[in-house]
C-alpha positions as CSV (number, residue, x, y, z in Angstrom):
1,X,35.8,-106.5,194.7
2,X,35.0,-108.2,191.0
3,X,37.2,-110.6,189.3
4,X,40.3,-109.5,187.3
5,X,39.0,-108.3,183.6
6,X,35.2,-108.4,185.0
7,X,33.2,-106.1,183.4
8,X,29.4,-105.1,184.5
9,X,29.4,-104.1,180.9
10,X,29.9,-105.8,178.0
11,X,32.4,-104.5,175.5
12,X,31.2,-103.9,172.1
13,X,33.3,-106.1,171.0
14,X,31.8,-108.8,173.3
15,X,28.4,-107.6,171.8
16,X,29.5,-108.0,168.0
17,X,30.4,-111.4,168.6
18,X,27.7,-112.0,170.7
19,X,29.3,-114.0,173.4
20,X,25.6,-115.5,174.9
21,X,26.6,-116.5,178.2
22,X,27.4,-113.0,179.2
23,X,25.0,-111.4,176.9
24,X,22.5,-113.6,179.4
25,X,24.0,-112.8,182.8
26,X,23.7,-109.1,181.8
27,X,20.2,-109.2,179.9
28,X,18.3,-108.4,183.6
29,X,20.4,-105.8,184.6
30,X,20.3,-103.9,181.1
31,X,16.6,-104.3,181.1
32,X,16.1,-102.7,184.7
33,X,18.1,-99.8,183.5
34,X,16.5,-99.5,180.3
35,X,13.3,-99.1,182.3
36,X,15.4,-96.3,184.4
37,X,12.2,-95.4,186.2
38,X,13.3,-92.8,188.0
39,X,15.8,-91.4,185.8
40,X,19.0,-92.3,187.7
41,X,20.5,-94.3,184.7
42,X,20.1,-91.2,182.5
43,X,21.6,-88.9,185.6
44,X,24.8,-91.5,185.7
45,X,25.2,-91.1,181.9
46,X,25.1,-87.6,181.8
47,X,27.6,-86.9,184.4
48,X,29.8,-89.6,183.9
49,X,30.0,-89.6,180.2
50,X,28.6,-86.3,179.3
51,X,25.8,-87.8,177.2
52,X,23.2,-86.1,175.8
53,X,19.8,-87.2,174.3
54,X,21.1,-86.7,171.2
55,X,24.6,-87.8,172.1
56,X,25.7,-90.2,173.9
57,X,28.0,-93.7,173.1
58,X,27.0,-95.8,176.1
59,X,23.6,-96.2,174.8
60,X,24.6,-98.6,172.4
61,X,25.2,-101.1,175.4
62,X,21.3,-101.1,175.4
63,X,18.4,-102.6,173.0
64,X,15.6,-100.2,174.3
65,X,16.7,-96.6,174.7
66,X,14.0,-94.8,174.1
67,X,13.1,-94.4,178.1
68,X,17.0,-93.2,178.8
69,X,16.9,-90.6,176.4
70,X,13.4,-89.5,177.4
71,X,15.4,-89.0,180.9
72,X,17.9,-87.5,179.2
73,X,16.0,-85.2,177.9
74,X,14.0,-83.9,180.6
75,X,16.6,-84.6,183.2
76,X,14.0,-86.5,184.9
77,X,16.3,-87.6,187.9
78,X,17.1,-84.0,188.8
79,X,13.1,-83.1,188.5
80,X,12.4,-86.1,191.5
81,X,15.3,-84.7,193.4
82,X,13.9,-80.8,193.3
83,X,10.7,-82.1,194.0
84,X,11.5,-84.5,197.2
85,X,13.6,-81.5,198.5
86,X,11.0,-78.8,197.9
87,X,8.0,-81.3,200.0
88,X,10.9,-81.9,202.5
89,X,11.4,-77.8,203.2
90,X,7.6,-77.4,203.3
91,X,7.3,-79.7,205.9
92,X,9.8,-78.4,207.9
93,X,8.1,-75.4,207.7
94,X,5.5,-76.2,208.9
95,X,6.9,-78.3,212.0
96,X,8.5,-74.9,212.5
97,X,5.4,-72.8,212.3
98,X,3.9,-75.4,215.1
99,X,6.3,-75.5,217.3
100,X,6.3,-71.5,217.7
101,X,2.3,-71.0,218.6
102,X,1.0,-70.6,221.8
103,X,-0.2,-72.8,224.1
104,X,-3.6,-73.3,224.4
């Protein structure tokens, strides 16, 4: 449970004034997001605030968008996801297909 008026966010206002010390504390986090390898940043945006590559508030909580709208974009998160699940049902497939031949 976080502390009472703890934010993982800074406010814009907090950015507009540029309050340092928790500009710093946040700086890592941001950046690992902004890097939002796998697109899970982009997925969290989208379904929690609707956002859009074109649209979308939150981003302004960030220096370097470009990779989150890239994931935005081509809903890169959703792309691992299909792709994990399709190698997942091809290998249980195949288990399936050896487990039915006949003995030797």
């Amino acid at each position: 449970m976080s502390a009472p008026g703890f934010r993982c966010f800074p406010t814009l206002q907090q950015r507009r004034r540029g309050d340092r010390d928790f500009l710093a504390a946040f700086a890592t986090g941001r950046r690992a997001i902004e890097l939002d390898r796998y697109g899970i940043a982009a997925h969290v945006l989208s379904v929690r605030d609707g956002c859009t590559a074109e649209r979308c508030a939150a981003l302004a909580m960030f220096e370097d968008t470009g990779t989150l709208k890239a994931n935005l974009k081509v809903r890169a998160f959703d792309t691992y996801v299909t792709r994990v699940c399709l190698r997942l049902e091809q290998a249980r497939a195949w288990r399936l297909t050896r487990s039915h031949r006949p003995p030797p």
